[in-house]
C-alpha positions, 0 to 999 in steps of 0.5 A, a space after each residue: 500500500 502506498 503511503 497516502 497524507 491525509 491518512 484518513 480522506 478528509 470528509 469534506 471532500 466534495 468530488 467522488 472522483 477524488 474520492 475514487 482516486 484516494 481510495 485506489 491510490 492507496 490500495 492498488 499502488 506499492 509502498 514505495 509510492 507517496 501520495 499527498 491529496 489535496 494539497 495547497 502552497 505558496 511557492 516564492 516567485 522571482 518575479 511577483 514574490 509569491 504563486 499560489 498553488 493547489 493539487 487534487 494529488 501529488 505523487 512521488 517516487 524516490 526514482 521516478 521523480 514527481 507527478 501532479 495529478 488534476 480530477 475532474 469527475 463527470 461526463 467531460 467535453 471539449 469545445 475546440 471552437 470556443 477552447 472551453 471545457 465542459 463537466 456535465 454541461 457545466 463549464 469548467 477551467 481548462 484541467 490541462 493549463 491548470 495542472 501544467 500552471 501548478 506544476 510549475 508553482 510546484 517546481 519552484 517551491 522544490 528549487 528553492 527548497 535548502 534541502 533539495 536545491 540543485 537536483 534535478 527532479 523529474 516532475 510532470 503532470 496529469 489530468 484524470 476522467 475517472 467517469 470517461 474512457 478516451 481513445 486518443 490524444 485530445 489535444 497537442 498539450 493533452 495527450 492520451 499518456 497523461 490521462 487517467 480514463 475509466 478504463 485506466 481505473 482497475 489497473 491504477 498502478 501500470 497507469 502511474 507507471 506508463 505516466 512517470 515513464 513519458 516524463 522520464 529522462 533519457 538517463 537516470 539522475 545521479 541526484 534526483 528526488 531519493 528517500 531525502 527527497 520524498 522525506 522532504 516533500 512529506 515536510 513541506 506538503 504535509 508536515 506533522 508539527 511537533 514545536 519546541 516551546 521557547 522558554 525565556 528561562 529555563 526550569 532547573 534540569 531543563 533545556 527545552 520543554 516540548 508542547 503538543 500544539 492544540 487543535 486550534 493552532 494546527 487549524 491556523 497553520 494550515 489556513 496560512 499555508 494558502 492565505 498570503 495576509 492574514 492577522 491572528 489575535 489571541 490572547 496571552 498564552 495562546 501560542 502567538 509567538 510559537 506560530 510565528 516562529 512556526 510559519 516563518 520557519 516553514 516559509 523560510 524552508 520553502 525558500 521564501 526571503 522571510 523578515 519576522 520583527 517585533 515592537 520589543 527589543 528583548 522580545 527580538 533578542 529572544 526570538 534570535 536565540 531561539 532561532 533553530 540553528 540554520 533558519 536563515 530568515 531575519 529576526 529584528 525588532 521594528 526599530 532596530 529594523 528602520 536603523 538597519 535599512 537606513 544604514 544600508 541606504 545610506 542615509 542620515 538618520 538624526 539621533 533622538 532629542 533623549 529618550 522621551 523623543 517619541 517623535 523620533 520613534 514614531 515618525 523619523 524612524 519609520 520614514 527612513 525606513 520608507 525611503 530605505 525601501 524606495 532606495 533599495 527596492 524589496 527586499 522580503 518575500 514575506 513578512 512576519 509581525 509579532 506583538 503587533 497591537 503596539 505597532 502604530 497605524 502608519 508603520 504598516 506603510 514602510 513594512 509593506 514597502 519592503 515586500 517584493 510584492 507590495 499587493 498581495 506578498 506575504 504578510 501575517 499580523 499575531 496580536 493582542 489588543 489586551 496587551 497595548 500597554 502603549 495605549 497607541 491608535 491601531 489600525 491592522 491593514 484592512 485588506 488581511 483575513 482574521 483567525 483568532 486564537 480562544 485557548 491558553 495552553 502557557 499558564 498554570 489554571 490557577 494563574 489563567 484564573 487570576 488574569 482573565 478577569 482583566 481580558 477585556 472581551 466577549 468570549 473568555 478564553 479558555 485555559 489547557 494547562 494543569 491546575 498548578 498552585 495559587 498565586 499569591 498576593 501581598 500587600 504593603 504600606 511603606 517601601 521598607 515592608 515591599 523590601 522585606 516582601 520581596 526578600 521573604 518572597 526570594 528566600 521562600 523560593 530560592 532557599 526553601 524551595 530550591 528554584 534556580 534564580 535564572 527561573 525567576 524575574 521580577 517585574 514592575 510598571 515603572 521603568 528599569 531606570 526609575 524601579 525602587 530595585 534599581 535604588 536598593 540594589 539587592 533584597 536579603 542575600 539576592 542581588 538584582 540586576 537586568 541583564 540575561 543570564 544572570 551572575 549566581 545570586 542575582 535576579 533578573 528584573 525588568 519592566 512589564 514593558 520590555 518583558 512583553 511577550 517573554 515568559 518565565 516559569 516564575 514571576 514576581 510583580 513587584 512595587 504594584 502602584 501604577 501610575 495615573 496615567 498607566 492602565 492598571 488593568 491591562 498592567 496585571 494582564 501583561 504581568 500576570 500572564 509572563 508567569 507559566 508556573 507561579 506567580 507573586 503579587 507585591 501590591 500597594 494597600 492603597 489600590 482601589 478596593 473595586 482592582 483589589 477585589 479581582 485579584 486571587 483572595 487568600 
């Protein structure tokens, strides 16, 4: 038996010749055969940037290369004088010109593949009429060789062969497709998705854990493989940054230029770190992206009037970026946003500009609106697909329980991971009782029960620069310090801003009094959800009684 992906026919599939087809296939052809059904992707075009492409069936043979096989069931006719084909007096798209298009969409995908660049693969294509029986050539680019007839049916097998054999070369290819070949195939038409979750710190003993991904994240990496724009909101813990990785990955593999970027600066650095070795696609956050591209363009970008210039990163940053591209021309295939809830509704222009097919080129937005703690106007591209993301599988339930009260939206969602301990919350009149909480809070996890200090970071909404830890230096016998990894005892610490989109098993919200103009709400959200497995809450006695009253009791 062949082997055939899907593995089981998906129920939706409308065309009983199709259905015929899969069920022969993988019956009657020998199991040196794979079979890929329905299959959709996006192959890097050197001249538009990106092609669509689709197949009923892919086949491939280790020696005899690949072939794309187009169905159209029904009693089919052909008008010669009009050039328009017809399935039950239905008018239907010309299968031959539609087989050959893709076949090409396909090639060019496999050329540009890292693993199978430089081979020479044989590929053809076919059209089948399970329901007729044809006699002869039907036209000069249709000959009978490459169709499947109804007679054809019963002996599927001696078909395929007589098929593969009028493409075959007049000498066998020393590096044609192979078992590596085939392997790699299976990976870009038919992957099965096993991620290694990036951990920004590390519990004691582990390097990585891996997670499963749910039903509903295999549901959006396989809308994307054939949707060029897209935007994807979830909420915190849904998997959004692991998605992009995944598809910047996966089109990267297909030999698309690929640009994934972020608000955050720490957020890039940790997405580069957890670059697996060899993805070549680019990994920089959004202004350090402007700063690079300017540089390449060689233009003069003045420096910022101190670090409260926002108009320099609002405005002179993404202008040069903009006339950086008009400069240098497109530079990317597609274009990857995380985080994008902080981007401002006018920076979309300078990114597009990048794309080497500014219309339709690959672009995908992941965001969260809970999480624009920059209280910025934003704006997506109107003109990309919405899928959004319903379930937390990061955090513990217990710490799912103790931010969603903050997620401002009509649906709640839903948490997947185990029930894991009751955060807690603390609170304090005076700096000197924050001091002592803090150091009992540290001693309690790193003394009593043997946390590594490189698992913990301790957050704040004020600044790194302005944050009471930065004026103490230490609490009890930790040291605190904002640099990754941290010496033996210190403890990271940072502000909710710039660990936006990061995560740490354990967290500890400290110094807890947001300013008038902060959103103290959206604050605890942030917080809050960076914690996958406990969470410690050091709050100021004097928060309003109603933002007091949601928090964990106990």
């Amino acid at each position: 038996m062949a082997h055939i992906y899907p593995k089981r026919l998906n129920p939706d599939t409308k065309s009983e010749a199709e259905r015929r087809l899969y069920e022969r296939f993988a019956r009657d052809l020998p199991e040196d055969y794979t079979v890929f059904h329905s299959v959709r992707w996006l192959a890097r075009d050197s001249r538009s940037g990106a092609r669509d492409g689709e197949a009923d069936f892919v086949l491939a043979h280790p020696e005899r290369g690949v072939l794309l096989l187009e169905a159209k069931g029904g009693l089919i006719r052909y008008d010669g004088e009009l050039g328009q084909w017809y399935s039950n007096n239905i008018e239907i798209a010309d299968p031959f010109a539609q087989a050959e298009r893709n076949k090409y969409s396909l090639l060019e995908m496999i050329r540009n593949s890292p693993r199978l660049r430089g081979r020479r693969i044989p590929i053809g294509h076919a059209v089948a009429f399970p329901d007729c029986v044809v006699e002869r050539d039907v036209r000069p680019d249709a000959p009978r060789e490459i169709i499947l007839d109804a007679a054809d049916m019963p002996r599927i097998q001696q078909w395929v062969e007589r098929a593969f054999a009028f493409y075959a070369q007049p000498e066998p290819q020393p590096n044609s497709l192979g078992p590596e070949g085939v392997r790699t195939l299976i990976d870009i038409l038919s992957p099965s998705v096993e991620l290694k979750r990036p951990l920004g710190m590390a519990i004691a003993g582990e390097a990585e854990a891996i997670i499963r991904l749910t039903e509903e994240q295999f549901q959006v990496l396989s809308l994307l493989r054939h949707q060029r724009r897209a935007a994807i909101s979830g909420c915190a813990g849904s998997g959004k940054t692991m998605l992009a990785m995944e598809q910047a990955r996966r089109l990267s593999e297909q030999g698309f230029r690929v640009l994934l970027t972020c608000f955050n600066s720490p957020l890039a650095d940790a997405l580069r770190q957890q670059r697996p070795a060899g993805d070549p696609y680019d990994v920089v956050h959004f202004h350090g992206l402007c700063r690079d591209m300017a540089t390449r363009a060689g233009l003069e970008v003045p420096a910022p009037n101190g670090p409260a210039d926002s108009r320099h990163y609002s405005e002179v940053l993404p202008e040069a970026l903009l006339d950086a591209a008009n400069t240098l021309g497109p530079q990317y295939d597609a274009i990857i946003v995380d985080e994008g809830q902080d981007f401002q509704s006018h920076w979309w222009v300078p990114l597009l500009a990048l794309l080497e097919d500014r219309e339709r080129g690959v672009f995908y937005v992941f965001y969260d609106d809970n999480q624009n703690l920059y209280q910025t106007e934003r704006t997506l591209p109107s003109e990309l697909a919405r899928y959004s993301l319903h379930r937390n599988c990061r955090n513990t339930q217990a710490i799912h329980r103790t931010f969603v009260p903050f997620y401002r939206s009509d649906t709640a969602p839903e948490a997947t991971g185990p029930e894991g301990r009751c955060p807690q919350v603390l609170f304090y009149r005076t700096e000197l009782q924050l001091r002592q909480l803090l150091a009992g809070a540290l001693q309690q996890l790193i003394a009593k029960e043997r946390v590594s200090t490189s698992d913990v970071v301790i957050l704040t909404p004020r600044s790194e620069q302005r944050s009471l830890l930065a004026q103490w230096g230490s609490a009890g016998n930790w040291r605190f310090t904002t640099t990754w990894p941290p010496e033996p005892g210190h403890v990271r610490y940072q502000s909710i801003y710039h660990f936006k989109g990061l995560e740490a098993p354990v967290v500890i919200l400290a110094e807890f009094r947001p300013a008038p103009e902060q959103d103290a709400e959206t604050l605890l959200y942030v917080g809050c959800s960076r914690a996958r497995h406990h969470l410690v809450i050091l709050a100021d006695a004097s928060l309003p009684e109603g933002l007091v009253a949601r928090l964990p009791q106990g």
